[in-house]
N, C-alpha and C positions, 0 to 999 in steps of 0.2 A: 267609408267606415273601416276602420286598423280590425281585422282576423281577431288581433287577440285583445280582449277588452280587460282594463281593470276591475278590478275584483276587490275587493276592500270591507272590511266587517270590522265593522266599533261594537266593542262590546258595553246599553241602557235600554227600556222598557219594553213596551207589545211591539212586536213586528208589525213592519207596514204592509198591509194586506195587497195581496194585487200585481204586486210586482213580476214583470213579465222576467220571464229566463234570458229573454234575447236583450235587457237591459243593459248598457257598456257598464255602470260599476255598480258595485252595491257594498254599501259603507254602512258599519253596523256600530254601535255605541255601549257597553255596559255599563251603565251605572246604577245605585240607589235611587229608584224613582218612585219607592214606596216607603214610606215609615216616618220615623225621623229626621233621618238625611236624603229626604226627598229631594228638600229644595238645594243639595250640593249636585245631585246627579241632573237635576234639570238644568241648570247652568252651565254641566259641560254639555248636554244635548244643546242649549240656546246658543253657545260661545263658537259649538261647533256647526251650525247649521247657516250663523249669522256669517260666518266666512266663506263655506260654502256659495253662500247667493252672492256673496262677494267677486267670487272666481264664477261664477252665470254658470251654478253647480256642476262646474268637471271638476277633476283636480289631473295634474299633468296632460293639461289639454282635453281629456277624455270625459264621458257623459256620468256623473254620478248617484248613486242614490242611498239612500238612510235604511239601514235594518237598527232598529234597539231593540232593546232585551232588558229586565230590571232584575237584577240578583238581588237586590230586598237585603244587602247589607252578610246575604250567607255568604261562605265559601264552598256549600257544595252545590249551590244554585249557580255559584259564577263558574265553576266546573261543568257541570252539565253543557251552561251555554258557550263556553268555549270548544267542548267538545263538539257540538253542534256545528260551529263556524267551522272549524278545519274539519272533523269526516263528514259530512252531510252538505256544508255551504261548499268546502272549494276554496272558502276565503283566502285571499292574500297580502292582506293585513287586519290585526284588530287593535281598535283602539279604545281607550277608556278604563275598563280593568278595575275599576271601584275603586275599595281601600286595599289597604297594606294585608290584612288578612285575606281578603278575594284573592289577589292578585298573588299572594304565594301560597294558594289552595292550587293555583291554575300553573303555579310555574312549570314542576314537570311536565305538561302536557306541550305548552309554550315550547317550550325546551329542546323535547322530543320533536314536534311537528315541524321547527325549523321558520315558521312561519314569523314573519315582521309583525311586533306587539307595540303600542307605545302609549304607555299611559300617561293620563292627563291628570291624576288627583293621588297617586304612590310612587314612592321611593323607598322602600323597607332598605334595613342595613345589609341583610344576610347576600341581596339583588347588587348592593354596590358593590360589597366586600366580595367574599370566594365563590358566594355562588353567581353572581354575575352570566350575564347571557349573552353572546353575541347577536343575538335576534329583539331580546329586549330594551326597549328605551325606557325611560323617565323624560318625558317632555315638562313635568311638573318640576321637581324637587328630592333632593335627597330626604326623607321626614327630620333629620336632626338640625338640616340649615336654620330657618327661620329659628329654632330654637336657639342654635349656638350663636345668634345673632342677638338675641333677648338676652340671652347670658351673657355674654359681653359687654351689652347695653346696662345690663345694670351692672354689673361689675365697675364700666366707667361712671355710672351716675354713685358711687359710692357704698350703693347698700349692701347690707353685711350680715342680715339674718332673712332667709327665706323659706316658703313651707311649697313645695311642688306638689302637682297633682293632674293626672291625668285617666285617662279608660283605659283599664284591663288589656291591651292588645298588643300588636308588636309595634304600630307609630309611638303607641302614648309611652311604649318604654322609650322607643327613638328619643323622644320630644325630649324627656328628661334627662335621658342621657347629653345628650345633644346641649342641653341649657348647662349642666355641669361640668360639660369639659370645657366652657369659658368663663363659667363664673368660680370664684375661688374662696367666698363669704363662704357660712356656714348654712348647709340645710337642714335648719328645725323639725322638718319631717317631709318623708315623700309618700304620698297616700295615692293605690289605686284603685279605681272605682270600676265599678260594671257598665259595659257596653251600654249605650242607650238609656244608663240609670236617668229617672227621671228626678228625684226627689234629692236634696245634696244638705237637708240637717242635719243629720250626724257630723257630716264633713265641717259643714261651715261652722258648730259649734266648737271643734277642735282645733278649727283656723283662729279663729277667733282667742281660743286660751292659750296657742302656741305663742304669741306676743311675738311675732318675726315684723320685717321690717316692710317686706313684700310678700306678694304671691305670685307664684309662673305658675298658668296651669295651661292645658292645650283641650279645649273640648269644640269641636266644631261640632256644625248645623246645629239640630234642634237640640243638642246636649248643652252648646255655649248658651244660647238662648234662656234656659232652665238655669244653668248656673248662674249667670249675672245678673241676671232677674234676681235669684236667691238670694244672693249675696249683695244686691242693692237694698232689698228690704227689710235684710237684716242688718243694714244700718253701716257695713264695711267698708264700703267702695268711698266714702269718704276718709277713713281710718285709714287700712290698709291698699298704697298703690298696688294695683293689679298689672301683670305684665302676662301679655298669652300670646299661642299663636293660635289661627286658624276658629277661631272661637269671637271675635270682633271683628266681625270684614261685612260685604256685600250681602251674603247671604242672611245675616245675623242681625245688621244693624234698622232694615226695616222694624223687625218684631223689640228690639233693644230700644232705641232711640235713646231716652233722655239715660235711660238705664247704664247705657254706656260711656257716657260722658268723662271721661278720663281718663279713661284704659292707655295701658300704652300695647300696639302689637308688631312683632316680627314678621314681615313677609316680603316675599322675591317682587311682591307686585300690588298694588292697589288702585282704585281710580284718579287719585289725586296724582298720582305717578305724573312728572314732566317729561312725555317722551312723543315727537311727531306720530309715530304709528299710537303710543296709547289714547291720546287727545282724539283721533280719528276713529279707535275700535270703539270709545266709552262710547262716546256720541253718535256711533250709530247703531250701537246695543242699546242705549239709552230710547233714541228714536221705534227704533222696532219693537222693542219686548217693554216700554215701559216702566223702567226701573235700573238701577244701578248695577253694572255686573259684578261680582265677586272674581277667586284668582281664579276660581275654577272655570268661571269663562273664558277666562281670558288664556291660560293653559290648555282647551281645548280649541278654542282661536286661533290658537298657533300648533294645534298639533295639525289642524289642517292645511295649515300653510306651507307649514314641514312637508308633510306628504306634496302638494302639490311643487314645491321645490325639488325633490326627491325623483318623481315622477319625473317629470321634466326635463331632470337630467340623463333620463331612459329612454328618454321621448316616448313617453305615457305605457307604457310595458312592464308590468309587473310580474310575469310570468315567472321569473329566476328571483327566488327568496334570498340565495346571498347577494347579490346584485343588489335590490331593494332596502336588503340592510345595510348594504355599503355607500347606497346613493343616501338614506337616510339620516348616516352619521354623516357626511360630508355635508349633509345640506345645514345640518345645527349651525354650522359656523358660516351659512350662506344668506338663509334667511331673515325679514327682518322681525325680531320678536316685542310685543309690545310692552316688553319688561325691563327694554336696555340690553346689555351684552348678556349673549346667550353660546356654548358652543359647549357641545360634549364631550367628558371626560373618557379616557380607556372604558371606563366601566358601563359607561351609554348613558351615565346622569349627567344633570347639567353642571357646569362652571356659570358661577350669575352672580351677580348682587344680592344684597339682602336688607333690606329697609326698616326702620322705625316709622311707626305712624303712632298719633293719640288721637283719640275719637272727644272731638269739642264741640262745643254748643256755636253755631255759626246761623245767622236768620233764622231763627226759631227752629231751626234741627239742627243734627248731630251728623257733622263729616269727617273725616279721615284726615289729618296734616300732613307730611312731611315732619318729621326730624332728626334725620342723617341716616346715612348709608356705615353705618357700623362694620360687617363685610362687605368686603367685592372684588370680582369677577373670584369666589369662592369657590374651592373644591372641597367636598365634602375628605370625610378621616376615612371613608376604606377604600379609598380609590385604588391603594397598594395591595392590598390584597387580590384583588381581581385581575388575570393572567391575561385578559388583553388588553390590546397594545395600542396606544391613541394615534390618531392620525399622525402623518408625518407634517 
């Protein structure tokens, strides 16, 4: 047994009780595993665990184990629990990190601590652009890609008048922003909403009299859920094509079904994806957990695989936090990700694809298509702002 054993903290739900100190890793998760966006944070716990038993739970050879933690969607809840992992755990990586708000509630600390972060479900702008970290990754996404991918997407399909809409936060500005730096129509109005808003008639009454030609809105978990539903029974989703990101996927379309039937959405990854390693992660997320993964599985899937790549190349030694993070960035471009080309920018986001799917009616439910790859191998717009420097 190797003296110094991995150490590893994901930052998602209650700590696993028990665990001995003499443990080789201990790998912790934070996500949303209460509220609304329960069922986003359970899927990077599921995405990441189903890799784990994969690799016959080490990662870089070594023995591992699961701490979560649920931030409950705060930012001074996922503070607390960061703090926890670096002075109290020792950790030496954390992974997870919630959303866009958590995860730059905790950046200073990140920051400061020096410790290896890699989230699996944010990419805030301010993390790509100047404030950039050498310590932190995006294993997920810049938040503007999939948008600037939907922007485009319609931009080529012709349409010319849109009404945007997204939550109150720093993604749902990403999202927008991100959709209007590719598209060049006119936007009839950009409306934002409140966190976790459950109810959206005001909105859809206004959508409705804007007379645009589309809608792009961005509301994941149970927020997409409540909108499309809304917006199907108030009679729209026939009327007005719907374009979204993160708001029709895996997480969403169990509770949606027929609700969704036509949507078109922007993302780095979905299950119909044609790619060897995706065909092998769906089907045996499928086999295990019983249902279909969303990306956030599939981004914590490979933040594992990342690390055990990383690892690896240390020969399972995590002890030296710049080491970690340099074995980390070099492994993006080594690993194989079930999303197509993956390799990280100076900034530690990714360079990826970005896909079109429409959710259609196929043997009495509602899947995911294909329909083109709008960007690829993308670098997100603040890559240049951020003063390090990409591999060579």
């Amino acid at each position: 047994m190797h003296s110094r054993f991995l150490r590893l903290a994901v930052a998602a739900g209650a700590s696993l009780g028990g665990l001995a100190a003499s443990q080789a890793a201990t790998i912790g998760l934070m996500a949303p595993l209460s509220g609304p966006q329960a069922l986003v944070g359970q899927d990077q716990v599921d995405g990441f665990m189903l890799a784990l038993e994969q690799l016959g739970g080490k990662l870089g050879g070594q023995p591992a184990s699961v701490l979560k933690e649920d931030d409950q969607l705060k930012p001074e809840i996922g503070q607390q629990i960061v703090r926890k992992f670096i002075d109290k755990d020792k950790v030496d990586a954390i992974v997870g990190l919630s959303f866009s708000n958590v995860l730059m509630g905790s950046l200073p600390r990140l920051a400061e601590s020096g410790t290896v972060a890699i989230a699996t479900n944010a990419g805030p702008s301010p993390l790509a652009g100047a404030s950039c970290k050498p310590n932190v990754f995006s294993v997920a996404w810049q938040n503007d890609g999939a948008a600037e991918a939907m922007g485009k997407f319609a931009q080529d399909r012709g349409v010319k008048r849109v009404v945007l809409m997204a939550p109150n936060y720093q993604a749902g500005k990403d999202m927008l922003a991100g959709f209007k730096r590719f598209y060049k129509g006119e936007v009839v109005d950009e409306a934002y909403t409140q966190v976790n808003q459950p109810d959206y008639a005001a909105e859809l009454a206004q959508l409705q009299s804007a007379k645009a030609d589309a809608a792009f809105v961005f509301y994941p978990g149970g927020m997409g859920v409540n909108f499309v539903k809304q917006m199907s029974q108030a009679g729209l989703l026939p009327k007005l094509p719907l374009y979204s990101v993160f708001t029709v996927d895996g997480t969403t379309l169990p509770s949606l079904r027929d609700a969704a039937a036509g949507t078109i959405s922007g993302a780095m990854w979905d299950a119909a994806l044609d790619t060897p390693e995706n065909k092998k992660f769906v089907a045996a997320f499928e086999a295990k957990y019983k249902r279909t993964p969303s990306e956030y599985a599939a981004t914590a899937f490979d933040a594992a695989n990342l690390l055990d790549t990383a690892l690896r190349k240390l020969g399972g030694a995590a002890g030296d936090a710049k080491a970690l993070a340099a074995a980390v960035k070099a492994a993006g471009s080594e690993f194989k990700s079930v999303r197509g080309p993956f390799r990280f920018n100076n900034n530690n986001l990714p360079v990826q694809n970005y896909y079109a799917f429409q959710a259609v009616k196929e043997g009495g439910k509602v899947v995911m298509k294909p329909l083109g790859t709008p960007l690829k191998e993308h670098a997100d717009a603040y890559h240049a702002q951020c003063a390090l420097k990409s591999l060579p």
